[in-house]
C-alpha positions in Angstrom: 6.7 12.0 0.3 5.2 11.9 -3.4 1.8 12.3 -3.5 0.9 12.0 -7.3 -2.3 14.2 -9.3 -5.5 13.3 -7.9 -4.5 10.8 -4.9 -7.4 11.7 -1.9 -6.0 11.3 1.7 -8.5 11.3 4.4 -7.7 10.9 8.0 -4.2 9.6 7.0 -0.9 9.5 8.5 1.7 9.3 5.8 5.2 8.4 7.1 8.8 9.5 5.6 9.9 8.6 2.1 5.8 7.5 0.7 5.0 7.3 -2.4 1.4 7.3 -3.2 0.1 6.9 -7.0 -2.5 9.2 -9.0 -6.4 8.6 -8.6 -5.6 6.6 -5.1 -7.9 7.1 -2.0 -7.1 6.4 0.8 -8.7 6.7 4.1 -8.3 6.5 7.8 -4.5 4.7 6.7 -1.3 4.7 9.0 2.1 4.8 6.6 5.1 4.3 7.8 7.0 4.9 5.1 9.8 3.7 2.9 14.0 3.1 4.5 15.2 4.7 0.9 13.9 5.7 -2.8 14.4 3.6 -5.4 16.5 4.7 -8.5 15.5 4.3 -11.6 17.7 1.3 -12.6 16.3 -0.4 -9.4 12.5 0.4 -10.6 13.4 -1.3 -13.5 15.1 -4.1 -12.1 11.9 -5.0 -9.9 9.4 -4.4 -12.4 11.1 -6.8 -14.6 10.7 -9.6 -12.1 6.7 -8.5 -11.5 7.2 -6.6 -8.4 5.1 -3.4 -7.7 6.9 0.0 -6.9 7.9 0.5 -3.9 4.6 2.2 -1.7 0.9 2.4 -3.4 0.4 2.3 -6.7 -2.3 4.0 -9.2 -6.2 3.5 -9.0 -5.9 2.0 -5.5 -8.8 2.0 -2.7 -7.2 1.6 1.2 -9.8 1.9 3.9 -8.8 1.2 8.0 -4.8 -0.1 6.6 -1.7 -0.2 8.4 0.9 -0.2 6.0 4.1 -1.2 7.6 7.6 0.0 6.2 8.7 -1.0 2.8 5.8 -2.0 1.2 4.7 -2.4 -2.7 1.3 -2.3 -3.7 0.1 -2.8 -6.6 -2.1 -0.5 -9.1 -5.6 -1.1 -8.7 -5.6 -2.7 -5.6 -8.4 -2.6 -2.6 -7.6 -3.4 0.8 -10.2 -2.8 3.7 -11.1 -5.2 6.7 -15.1 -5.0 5.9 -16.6 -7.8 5.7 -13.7 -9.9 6.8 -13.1 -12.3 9.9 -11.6 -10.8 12.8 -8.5 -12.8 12.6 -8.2 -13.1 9.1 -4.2 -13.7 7.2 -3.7 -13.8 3.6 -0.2 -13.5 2.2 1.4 -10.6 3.2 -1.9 -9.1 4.7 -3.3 -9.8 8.7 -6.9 -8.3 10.2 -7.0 -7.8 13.2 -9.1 -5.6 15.7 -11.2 -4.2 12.7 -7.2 -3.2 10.5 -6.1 -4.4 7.7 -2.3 -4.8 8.2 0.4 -4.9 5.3 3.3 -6.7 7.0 6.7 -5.1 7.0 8.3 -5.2 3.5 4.3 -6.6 2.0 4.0 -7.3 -1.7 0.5 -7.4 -3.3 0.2 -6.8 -6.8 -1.8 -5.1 -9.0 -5.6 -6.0 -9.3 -5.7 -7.5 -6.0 -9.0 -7.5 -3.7 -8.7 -8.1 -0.1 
């Protein structure tokens, strides 16, 4: 796992292989992790076509997530089930039983709100 400067994990279970980005918080949130790391000609290869790094990226806000394997959030992104139906599906994103859930191999990019 990478856990960058000033990310705050509370009540978190971070799987294998996670990346988490600075000045993200992230509470009550299941991660399962990432299959493999990325190298650096594959970073650039997806963030020339707009996707997100693999994991979550800077400046993000998770409250009450799943976050499935092989995901890519965004920077700046907030995810949390408040407020929300109780069978509520957006994209790549499902609430259920008061979770948010980031389906398996989930993109949301940066500045999204959910």
């Amino acid at each position: 796992c990478i856990v960058e400067e000033g990310a705050q994990l509370n009540r978190c279970v971070i799987g294998v292989r996670s990346l988490i980005g600075a000045h993200t918080h992230m509470n009550r949130v299941i991660m399962m992790g990432d299959d493999h790391y990325q190298n650096g000609e594959q970073a650039e290869q997806a963030q020339a076509i707009g996707l997100p790094l693999p994991g979550v990226g800077k400046h993000c806000v998770l409250e009450d997530v799943i976050l499935d394997r092989n995901v890519r959030i965004g920077d700046h992104v907030r995810i949390s089930p408040k407020g929300k139906p109780e069978c509520y599906l957006t994209g790549d994103v499902i609430i259920r039983d008061g979770l948010a859930i980031v389906m398996k191999g989930g993109v949301i990019p940066d500045g999204t709100i959910i």
